[in-house]
N, C-alpha and C positions, 0 to 999 in steps of 0.2 A: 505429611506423607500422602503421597496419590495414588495411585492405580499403577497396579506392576505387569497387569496386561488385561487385555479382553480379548475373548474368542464368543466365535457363534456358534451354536450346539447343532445340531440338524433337525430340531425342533423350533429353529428360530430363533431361540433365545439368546439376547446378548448378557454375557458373563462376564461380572469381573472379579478381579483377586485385588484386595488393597496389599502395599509395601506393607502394613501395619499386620495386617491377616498373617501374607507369609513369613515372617520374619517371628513376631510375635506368638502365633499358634503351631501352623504347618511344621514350620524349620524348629521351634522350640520343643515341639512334642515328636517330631519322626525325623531328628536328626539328617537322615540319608534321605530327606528331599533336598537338602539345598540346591544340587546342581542340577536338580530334576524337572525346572518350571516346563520342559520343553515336553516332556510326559503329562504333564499335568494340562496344560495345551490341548495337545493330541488327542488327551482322553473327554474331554470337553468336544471339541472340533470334529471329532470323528470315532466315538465310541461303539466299541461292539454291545452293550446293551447300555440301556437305561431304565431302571426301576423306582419307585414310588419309597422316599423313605418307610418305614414299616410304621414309627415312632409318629413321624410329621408328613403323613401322607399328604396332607393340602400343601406344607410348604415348601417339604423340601423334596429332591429328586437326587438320586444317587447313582454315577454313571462309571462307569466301568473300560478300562480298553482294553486291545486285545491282548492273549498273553504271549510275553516277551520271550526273546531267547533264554532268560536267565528265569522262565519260568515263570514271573508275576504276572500281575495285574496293578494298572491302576485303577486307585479309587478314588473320586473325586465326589464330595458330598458340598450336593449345592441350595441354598435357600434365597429365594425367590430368584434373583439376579446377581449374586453373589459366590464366590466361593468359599464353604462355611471349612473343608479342610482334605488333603489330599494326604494317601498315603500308600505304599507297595503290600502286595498282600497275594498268596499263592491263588487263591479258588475267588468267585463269584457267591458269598455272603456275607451275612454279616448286616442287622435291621435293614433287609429290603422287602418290600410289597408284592402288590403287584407289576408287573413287566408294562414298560411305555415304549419300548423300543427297543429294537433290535435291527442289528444290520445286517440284509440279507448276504 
């Protein structure tokens, strides 16, 4: 299995998701991502924040998008260059740090 997409974060960074990641983690543990890589994207690509995991502040970074009409947010938790796991969730926490970005 290869890579099911790569996006650039506005930090530069190139991200990817493996077929094996979402399939295996993502889609097995948060059901209601399957049809959702295109939020999961978005929230990489152009996130309203980005913070420092709280847990793995050197590794990993957890970014957030804006909230939806139906009220959520994504959460996309990412380690070094990868996506470790993406999921819908009402508010902005949940193990984050310090703040790395924000979009004005």
């Amino acid at each position: 299995m290869g890579n099911l997409f790569t996006a650039t974060s506005p930090l530069g960074q190139i991200i990817t998701c493996s077929e094996h990641r979402w399939e295996n983690h993502i889609v097995a543990g948060h059901p209601s991502m399957r049809n959702k890589i295109n939020l999961v994207i978005d929230a990489i690509e152009n996130p309203s924040s980005i913070w420092e995991s709280k847990t793995h502040p050197e590794t990993r970074d957890v970014y957030f998008s804006h909230k939806s009409s139906d009220g959520a947010y994504t959460k996309v938790v990412i380690e070094g260059e990868s996506v470790v796991s993406a999921w819908r969730q009402p508010e902005v926490k949940g193990n984050i740090g310090e703040l790395k970005y924000v979009k004005v």
